[in-house]
C-alpha positions, 0 to 999 in steps of 0.5 A, spaced: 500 500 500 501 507 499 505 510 504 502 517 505 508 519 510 514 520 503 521 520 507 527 522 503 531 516 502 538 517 503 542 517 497 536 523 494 538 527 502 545 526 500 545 529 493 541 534 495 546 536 501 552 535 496 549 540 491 546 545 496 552 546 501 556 550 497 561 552 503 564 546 506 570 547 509 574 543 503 582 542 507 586 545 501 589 538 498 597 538 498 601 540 492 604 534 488 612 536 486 611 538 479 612 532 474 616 532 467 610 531 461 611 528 454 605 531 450 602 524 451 600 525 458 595 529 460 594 529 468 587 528 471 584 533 475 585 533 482 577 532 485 574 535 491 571 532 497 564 533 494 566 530 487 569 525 491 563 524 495 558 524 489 561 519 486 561 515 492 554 515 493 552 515 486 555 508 487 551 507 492 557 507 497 555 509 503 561 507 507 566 510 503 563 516 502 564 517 510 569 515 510 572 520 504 568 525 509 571 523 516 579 522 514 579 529 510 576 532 516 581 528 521 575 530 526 568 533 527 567 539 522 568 546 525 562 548 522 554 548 521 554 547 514 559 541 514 556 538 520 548 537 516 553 533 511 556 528 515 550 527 519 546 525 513 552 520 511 551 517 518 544 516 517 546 512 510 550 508 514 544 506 519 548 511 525 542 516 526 544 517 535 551 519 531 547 524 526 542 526 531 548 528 535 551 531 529 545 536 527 545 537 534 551 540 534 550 544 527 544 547 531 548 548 536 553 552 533 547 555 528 540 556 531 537 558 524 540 552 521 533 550 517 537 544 513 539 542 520 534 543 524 529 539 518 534 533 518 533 532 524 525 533 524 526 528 519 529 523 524 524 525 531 518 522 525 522 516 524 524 515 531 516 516 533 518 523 537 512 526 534 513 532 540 519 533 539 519 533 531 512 538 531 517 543 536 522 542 530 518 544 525 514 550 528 522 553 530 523 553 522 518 556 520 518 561 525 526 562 522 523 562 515 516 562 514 517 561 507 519 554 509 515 549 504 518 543 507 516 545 514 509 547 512 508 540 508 512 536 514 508 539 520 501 538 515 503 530 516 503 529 523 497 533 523 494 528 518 496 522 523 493 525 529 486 526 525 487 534 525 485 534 518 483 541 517 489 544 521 493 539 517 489 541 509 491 549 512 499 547 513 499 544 506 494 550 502 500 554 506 506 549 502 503 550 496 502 558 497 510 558 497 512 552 492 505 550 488 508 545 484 511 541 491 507 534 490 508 531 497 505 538 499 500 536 493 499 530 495 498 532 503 493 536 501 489 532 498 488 527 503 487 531 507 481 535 503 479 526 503 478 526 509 473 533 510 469 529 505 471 536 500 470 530 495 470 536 488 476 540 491 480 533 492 480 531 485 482 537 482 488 537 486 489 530 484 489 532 477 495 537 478 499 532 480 497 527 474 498 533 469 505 533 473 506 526 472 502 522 467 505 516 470 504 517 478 499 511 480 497 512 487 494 520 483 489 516 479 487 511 485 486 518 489 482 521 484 478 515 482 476 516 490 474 523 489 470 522 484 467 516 487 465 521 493 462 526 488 458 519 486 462 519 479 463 512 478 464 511 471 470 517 472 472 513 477 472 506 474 476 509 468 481 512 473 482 505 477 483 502 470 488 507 467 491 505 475 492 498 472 494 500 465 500 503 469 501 497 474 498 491 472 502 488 478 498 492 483 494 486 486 489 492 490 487 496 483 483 490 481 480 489 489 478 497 488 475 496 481 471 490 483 468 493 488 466 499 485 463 494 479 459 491 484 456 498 486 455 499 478 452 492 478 457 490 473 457 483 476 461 480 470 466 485 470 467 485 477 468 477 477 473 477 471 477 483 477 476 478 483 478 473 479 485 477 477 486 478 484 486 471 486 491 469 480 495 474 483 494 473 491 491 467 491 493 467 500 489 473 500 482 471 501 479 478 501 478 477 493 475 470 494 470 473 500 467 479 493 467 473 489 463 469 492 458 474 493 457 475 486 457 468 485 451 469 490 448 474 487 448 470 480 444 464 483 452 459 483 451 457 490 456 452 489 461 456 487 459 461 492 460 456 497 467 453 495 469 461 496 467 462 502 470 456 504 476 458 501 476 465 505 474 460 513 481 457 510 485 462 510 482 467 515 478 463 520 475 468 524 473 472 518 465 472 521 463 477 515 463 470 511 459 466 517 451 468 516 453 468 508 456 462 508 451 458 513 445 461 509 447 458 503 449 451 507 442 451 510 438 452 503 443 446 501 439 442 506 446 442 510 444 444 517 449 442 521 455 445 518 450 452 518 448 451 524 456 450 526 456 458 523 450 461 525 452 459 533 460 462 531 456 469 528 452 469 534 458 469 539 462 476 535 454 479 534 451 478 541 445 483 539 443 480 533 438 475 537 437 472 530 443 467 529 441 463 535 434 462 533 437 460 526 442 456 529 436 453 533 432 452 527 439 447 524 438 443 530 431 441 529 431 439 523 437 435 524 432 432 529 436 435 535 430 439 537 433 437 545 440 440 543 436 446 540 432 447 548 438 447 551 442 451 547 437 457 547 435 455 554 442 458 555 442 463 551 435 467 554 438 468 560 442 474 556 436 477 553 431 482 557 424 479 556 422 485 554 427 483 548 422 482 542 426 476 541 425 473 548 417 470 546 420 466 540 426 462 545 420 462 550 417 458 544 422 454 540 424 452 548 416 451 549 411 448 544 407 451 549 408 459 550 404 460 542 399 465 544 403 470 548 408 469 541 402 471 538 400 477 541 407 480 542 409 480 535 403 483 534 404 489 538 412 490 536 410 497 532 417 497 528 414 493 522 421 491 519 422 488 525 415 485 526 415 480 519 422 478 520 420 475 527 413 472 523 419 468 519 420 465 525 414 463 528 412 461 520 418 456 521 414 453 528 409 452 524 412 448 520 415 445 523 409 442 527 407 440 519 402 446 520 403 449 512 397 453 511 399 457 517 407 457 516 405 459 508 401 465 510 406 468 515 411 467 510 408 470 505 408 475 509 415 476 510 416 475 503 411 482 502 413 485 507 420 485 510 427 489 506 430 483 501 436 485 503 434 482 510 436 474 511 429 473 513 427 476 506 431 471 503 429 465 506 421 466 506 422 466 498 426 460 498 421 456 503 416 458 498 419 456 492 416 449 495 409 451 494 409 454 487 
């Protein structure tokens, strides 16, 4: 996944460095004996410590960069400028107590140093000293308030402590001084994300496109933008350029799956999820989607083989548990639904439904003793207030029909009421009443969401009948 926090690496900090210290102290190299030359020899110009140092880093040498450093200097260096070089060579040979301890000096010797003072901001961030890293970079802007870094560092540990509009005024103050800084950029779009400034976002996004036409992680944000403004094709068409950059990038095919599904591009979003699996096929987020669209289209076979892929590899993933258990218990497997229905029961206490359907497994396993007990234990959890708690009374109690009867009738949410008939329709039929447990279903069926699990069942119990 994407970092928001970029840090310079330390090659990039080197360079910089090396290019903007034009006052280091350079030891003045002693003067060879001069030397008879034929017209053939041409003599190699004498480097400087900075080319020395370049090429070292060019090279990827760290250690001989400072090394080059340490023995032309014979010492710590004398001055503030000099002291920001060494301690970035430190920090590129993993000794950031030694650069700390340099930059502290640097700013010791000069207190407006801003490089040294932001280096060292740099390593307060990396160390966790959040505190001691704010104190920093509010001394550098005070020392230079056109300081865009600063600004753009002080938004990102606004961002991390969910100050966003704090942070999207630090940003908006980068880019007045440096508009086209794209981790300022950057910054201020997230933080225009997260206070829900959907439009602004993805015209900030755009710039940094146009910047770079091949920056993925722009594409991705912007297609999050216009999925706020609810423009999904724009959005879809932003995931896909995503991709075109990046083939490889398993999360790009998980993003723009889902945003298919919303678009009810069912096919599309298969082929996306199934792209994720070939590239992951340990990840069981992209099963856990596919399965869902196997459901929706009616392949509950395939649906149940996916999410059992997904217990497989992520065993406590309770989202799949009711999905699963209502497509095994449509496929006449009440043992293993009723396993699931009391799993989901025990991460969702308040949905006092799962016990009931995990019950309802049992009996028609013939366990309808089991069944008693195993609500028997769970009404004691329940006020008898609880709309629920007639209908454990009944599944217990063959007996407690009527008080079922009257208290489901004076349940005033109607949602709530016909999924409560779904219940008692099941009692019916179970005691082998069909015309009773018909009506009640077809109440269900008429009357209650069909996104609802009762819903769903009410319409394949039916399905017997037509």
């Amino acid at each position: 996944m994407k970092a928001f926090l970029p840090i310079l690496s330390a090659a990039a900090l080197i360079f910089i460095l090396i290019i903007s210290c034009t006052t280091v102290t350079v030891q003045e190299p002693v003067k060879p004996e001069p030397v008879p030359q034929t017209e053939e020899e041409i003599p190699e110009p004498e480097k400087d410590l900075l080319d020395v140092i370049h090429d070292y880093v060019q090279e990827g040498n760290y250690k001989e960069a400072l090394t080059a450093f340490t023995e032309d200097f014979g010492g710590l260096p004398e001055n503030s400028e000099d002291l920001v070089l060494y301690s970035s060579l430190l920090i590129a040979n993993g000794e950031t107590e030694s650069a700390k301890e340099a930059l502290a000096l640097a700013v010791e010797k000069d207190p407006d140093n801003t490089e040294a003072l932001f280096n060292l901001s740099i390593l307060q961030g990396a160390e966790g000293e959040t505190k001691e890293q704010k104190e920093t970079l509010e001394q550098i802007v005070h020392t230079d308030p056109e300081h865009a870094l600063a600004y753009t560092s002080l938004g990102q540990v606004y961002m991390k402590q969910r100050k966003y509009k704090a942070a999207k005024d630090l940003f908006q103050k980068a880019l007045e001084y440096e508009p086209e800084n794209s981790m300022a950029l950057e910054g201020f779009g997230s933080a225009l994300m997260q206070e829900k400034e959907y439009g602004t976002a993805a015209q900030v996004y755009t710039l940094i496109i146009e910047k770079d036409p091949d920056y993925m992680f722009a594409y991705i944000d912007r297609a999050r933008a216009f999925q706020g403004q609810d423009r999904m094709a724009e959005a879809e068409e932003d995931f896909t350029k995503a991709i075109e950059i990046e083939p490889e990038y398993y999360w790009n095919y998980l993003d723009r799956g889902r945003l298919r599904v919303h678009q009810n591009k069912l096919n599309e979003a298969l082929e996306d999820f199934t792209a994720a699996i070939e590239m992951e096929p340990e990840n069981f987020f992209p099963y856990a989607y596919r399965a869902g669209i196997y459901d929706e289209m009616g392949f509950s076979d395939k649906a149940i083989e996916d999410y059992g892929t997904v217990l497989l590899l992520r065993e406590d993933y309770y989202f799949a548990y009711v999905p699963l258990a209502l497509l095994l218990y449509m496929d006449g497997m009440n043992k293993d639904a009723e396993i699931l229905f009391k799993q989901a029961s025990l991460y969702e206490e308040q949905e006092y439904s799962y016990p009931l359907m995990a019950a309802l497994c049992m009996k028609k396993s013939g366990k309808s003793r089991e069944a008693e007990e195993y609500l028997t234990e769970k009404i004691r959890k329940i006020e008898q207030k609880n709309p629920y708690y007639p209908l454990y009374r009944l599944y217990i109690d063959k007996g407690f029909e009527m008080h079922t009867l009257y208290a489901i009738e004076e349940t005033k949410d109607t949602i709530q009421k016909n999924q409560l008939l779904f219940y008692l329709a099941n009692h019916y039929n179970l005691q082998g009443k069909t015309n009773l447990s018909q009506k009640y279903f077809l109440e269900v069926e008429e009357n209650c969401p069909p996104e609802t699990m009762e819903h769903r069942l009410a319409v394949w119990e039916l399905e017997a009948y037509r």
